[in-house]
C-alpha positions in Angstrom: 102.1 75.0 104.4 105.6 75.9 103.5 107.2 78.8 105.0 108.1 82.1 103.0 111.4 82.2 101.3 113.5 85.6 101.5 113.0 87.0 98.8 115.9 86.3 96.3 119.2 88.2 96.0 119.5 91.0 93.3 122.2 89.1 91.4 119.6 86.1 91.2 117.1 88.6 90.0 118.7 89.8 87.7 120.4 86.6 86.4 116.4 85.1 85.7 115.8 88.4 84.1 118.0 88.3 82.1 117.6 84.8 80.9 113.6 85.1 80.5 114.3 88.1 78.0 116.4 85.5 76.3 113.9 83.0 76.1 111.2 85.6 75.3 109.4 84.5 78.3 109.6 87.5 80.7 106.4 88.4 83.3 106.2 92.1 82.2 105.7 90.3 78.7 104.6 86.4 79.2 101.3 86.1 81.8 102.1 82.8 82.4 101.4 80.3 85.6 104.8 79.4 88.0 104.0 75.7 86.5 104.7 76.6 82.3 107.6 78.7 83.7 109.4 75.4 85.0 108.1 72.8 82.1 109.0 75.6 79.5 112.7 75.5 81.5 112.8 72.3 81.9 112.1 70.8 78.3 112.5 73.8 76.5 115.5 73.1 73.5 116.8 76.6 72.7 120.2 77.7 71.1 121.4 79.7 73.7 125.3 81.3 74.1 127.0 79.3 76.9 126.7 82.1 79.7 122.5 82.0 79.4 122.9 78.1 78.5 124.2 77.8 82.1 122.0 80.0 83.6 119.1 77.9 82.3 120.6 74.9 83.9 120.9 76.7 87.1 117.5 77.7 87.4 116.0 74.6 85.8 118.0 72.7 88.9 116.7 75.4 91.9 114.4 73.9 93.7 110.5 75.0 93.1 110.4 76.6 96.1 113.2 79.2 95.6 112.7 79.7 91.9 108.8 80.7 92.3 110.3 82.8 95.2 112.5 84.7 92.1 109.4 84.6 90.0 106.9 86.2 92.3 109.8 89.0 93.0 109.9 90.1 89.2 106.5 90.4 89.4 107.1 92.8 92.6 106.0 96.5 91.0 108.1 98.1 94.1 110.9 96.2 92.8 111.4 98.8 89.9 110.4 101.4 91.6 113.8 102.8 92.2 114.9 102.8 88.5 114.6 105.5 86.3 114.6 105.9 82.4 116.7 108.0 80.7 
């Protein structure tokens, strides 16, 4: 049994959020398993700018551990909570 990871820094957050609305791939929008998430980043070829190019390099080399630890928080419903539309 591994032990919980914190749960991920804002800026981390934020980063995968950013880069799964890139890759049209985000969990408000894409129901899919922890395990497609990492194959799709890891063999998906996408022509990306260079700033979500190397944030897709970066989370494709995280270890499993911490990136499901990001995934499971943007599925978090309180983490929005905050936010407010205008």
């Amino acid at each position: 049994m591994q032990p919980d990871l914190p749960t991920p820094d804002e800026s981390v957050l934020a980063d995968l959020e950013s880069l799964l609305i890139a890759l049209d791939m985000h969990p408000m929008f894409m129901r899919q398993p922890f395990k497609i998430l990492r194959l799709n980043l890891r063999e998906m070829k996408a022509e990306l700018p260079p700033d979500l190019a190397a944030l897709k390099a970066r989370f494709t080399a995280m270890p499993d551990a911490e990136l499901l630890a990001a995934w499971g928080a943007l599925h978090n419903p309180f983490r929005l909570q905050d936010r407010v539309l205008n």
